[in-house]
PyMOL CGO cylinders between C-alpha atoms (Angstrom):
from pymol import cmd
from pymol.cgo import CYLINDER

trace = [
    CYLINDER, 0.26, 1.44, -14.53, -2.78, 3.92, -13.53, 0.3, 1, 1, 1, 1, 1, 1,
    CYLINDER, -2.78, 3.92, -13.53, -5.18, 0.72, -13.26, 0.3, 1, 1, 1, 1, 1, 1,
    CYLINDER, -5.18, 0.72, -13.26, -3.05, -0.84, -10.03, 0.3, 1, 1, 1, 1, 1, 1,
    CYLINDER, -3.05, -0.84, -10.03, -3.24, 2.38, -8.27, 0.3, 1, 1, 1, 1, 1, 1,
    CYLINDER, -3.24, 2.38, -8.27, -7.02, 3.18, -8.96, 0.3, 1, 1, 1, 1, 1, 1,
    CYLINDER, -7.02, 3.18, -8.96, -7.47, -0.15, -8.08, 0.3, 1, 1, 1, 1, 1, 1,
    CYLINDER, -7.47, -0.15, -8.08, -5.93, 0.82, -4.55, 0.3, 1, 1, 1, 1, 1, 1,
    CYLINDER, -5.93, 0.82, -4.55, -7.71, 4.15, -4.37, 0.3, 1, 1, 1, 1, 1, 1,
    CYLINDER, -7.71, 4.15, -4.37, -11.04, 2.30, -4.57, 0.3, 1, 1, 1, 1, 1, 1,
    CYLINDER, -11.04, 2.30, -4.57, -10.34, -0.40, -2.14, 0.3, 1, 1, 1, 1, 1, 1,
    CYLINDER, -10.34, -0.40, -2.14, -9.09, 2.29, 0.50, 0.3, 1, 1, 1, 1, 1, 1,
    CYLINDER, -9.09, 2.29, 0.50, -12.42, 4.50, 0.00, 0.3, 1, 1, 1, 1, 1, 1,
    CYLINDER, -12.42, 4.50, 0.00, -14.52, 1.37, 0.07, 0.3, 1, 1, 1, 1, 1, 1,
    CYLINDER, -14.52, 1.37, 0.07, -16.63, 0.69, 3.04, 0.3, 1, 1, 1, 1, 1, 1,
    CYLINDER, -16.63, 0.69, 3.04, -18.65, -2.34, 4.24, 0.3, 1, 1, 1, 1, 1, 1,
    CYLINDER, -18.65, -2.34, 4.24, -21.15, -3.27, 7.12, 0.3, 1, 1, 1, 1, 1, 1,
    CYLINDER, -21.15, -3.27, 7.12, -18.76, -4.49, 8.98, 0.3, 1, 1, 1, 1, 1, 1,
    CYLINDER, -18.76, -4.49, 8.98, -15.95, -1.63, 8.84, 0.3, 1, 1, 1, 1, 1, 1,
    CYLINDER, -15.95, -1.63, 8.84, -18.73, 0.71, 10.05, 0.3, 1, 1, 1, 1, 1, 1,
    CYLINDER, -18.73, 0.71, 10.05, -19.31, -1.48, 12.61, 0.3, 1, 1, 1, 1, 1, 1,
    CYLINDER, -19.31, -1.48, 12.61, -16.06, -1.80, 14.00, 0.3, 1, 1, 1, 1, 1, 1,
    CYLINDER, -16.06, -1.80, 14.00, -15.42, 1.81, 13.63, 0.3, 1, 1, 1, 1, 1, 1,
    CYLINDER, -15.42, 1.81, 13.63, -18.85, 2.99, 15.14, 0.3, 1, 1, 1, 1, 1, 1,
    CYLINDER, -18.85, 2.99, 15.14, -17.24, 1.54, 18.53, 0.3, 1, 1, 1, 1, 1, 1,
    CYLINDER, -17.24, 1.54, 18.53, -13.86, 2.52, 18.72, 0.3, 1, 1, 1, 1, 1, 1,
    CYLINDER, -13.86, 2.52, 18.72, -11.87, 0.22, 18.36, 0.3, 1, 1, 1, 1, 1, 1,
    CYLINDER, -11.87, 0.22, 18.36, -8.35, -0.39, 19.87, 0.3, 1, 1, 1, 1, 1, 1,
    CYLINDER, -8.35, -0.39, 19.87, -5.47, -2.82, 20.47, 0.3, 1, 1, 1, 1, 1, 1,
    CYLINDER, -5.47, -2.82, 20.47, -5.13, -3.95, 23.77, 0.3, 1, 1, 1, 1, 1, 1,
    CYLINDER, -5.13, -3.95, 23.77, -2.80, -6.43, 25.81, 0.3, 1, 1, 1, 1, 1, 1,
    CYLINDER, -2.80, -6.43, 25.81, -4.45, -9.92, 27.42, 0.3, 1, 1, 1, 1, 1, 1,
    CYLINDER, -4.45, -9.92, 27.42, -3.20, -12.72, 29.24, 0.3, 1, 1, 1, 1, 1, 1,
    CYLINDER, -3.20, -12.72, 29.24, -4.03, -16.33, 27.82, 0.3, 1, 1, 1, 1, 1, 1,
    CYLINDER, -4.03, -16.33, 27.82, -5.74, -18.63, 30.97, 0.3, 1, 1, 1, 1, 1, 1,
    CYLINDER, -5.74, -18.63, 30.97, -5.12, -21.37, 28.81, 0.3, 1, 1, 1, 1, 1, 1,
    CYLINDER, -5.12, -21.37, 28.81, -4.81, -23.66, 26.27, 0.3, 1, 1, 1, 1, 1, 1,
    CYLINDER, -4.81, -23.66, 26.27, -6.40, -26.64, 26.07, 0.3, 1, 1, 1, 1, 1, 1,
    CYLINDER, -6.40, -26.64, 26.07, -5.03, -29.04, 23.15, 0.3, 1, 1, 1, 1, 1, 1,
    CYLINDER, -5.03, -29.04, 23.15, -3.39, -27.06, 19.97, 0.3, 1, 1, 1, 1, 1, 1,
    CYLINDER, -3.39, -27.06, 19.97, -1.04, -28.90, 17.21, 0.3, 1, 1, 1, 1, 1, 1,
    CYLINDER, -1.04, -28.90, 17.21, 1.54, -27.53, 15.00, 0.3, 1, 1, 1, 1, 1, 1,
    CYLINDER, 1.54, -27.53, 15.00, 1.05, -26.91, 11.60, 0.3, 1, 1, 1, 1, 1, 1,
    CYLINDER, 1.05, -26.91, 11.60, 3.76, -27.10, 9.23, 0.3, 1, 1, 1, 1, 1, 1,
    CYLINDER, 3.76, -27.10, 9.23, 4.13, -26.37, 5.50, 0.3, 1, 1, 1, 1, 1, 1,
    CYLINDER, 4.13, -26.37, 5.50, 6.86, -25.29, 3.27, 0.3, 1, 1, 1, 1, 1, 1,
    CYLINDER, 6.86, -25.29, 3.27, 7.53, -21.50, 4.36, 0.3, 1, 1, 1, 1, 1, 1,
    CYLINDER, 7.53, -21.50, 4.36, 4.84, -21.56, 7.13, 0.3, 1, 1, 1, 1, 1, 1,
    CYLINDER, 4.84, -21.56, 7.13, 4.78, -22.94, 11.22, 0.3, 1, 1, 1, 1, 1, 1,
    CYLINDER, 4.78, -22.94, 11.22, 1.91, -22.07, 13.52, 0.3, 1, 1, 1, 1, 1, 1,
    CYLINDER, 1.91, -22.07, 13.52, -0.18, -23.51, 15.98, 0.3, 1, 1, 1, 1, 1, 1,
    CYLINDER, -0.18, -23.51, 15.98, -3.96, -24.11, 16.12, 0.3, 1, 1, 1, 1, 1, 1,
    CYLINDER, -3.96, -24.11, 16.12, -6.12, -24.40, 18.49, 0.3, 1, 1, 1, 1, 1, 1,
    CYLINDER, -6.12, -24.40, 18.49, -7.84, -28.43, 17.90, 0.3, 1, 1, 1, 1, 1, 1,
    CYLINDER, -7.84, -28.43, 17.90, -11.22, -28.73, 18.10, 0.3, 1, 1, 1, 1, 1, 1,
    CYLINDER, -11.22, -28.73, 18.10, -13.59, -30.76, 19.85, 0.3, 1, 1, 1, 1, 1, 1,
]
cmd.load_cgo(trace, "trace")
């Protein structure tokens, strides 16, 4: 049982290039609009259903 949660410990107190990066410019959620979409095609599997953007 103690290995799980200092497992988690270290992975929350773990830091990489790009965390600092993202953190060095405040970051934040914000709304958009989407222009829009070109072509995109729906992907299905057995507990899954999303769409992707197809590429050219």
């Amino acid at each position: 049982m103690p290995l799980p949660l200092i497992m988690l410990f270290l992975s929350m107190t773990a830091g990489t290039p790009q965390l600092a990066a993202v953190l060095a410019h405040h970051p934040r959620i914000t709304q958009v609009s989407v222009a829009q979409v070109h072509h995109s095609y729906l992907k299905c599997g057995r507990n899954y259903r999303y769409y992707e953007p197809r590429s050219r």
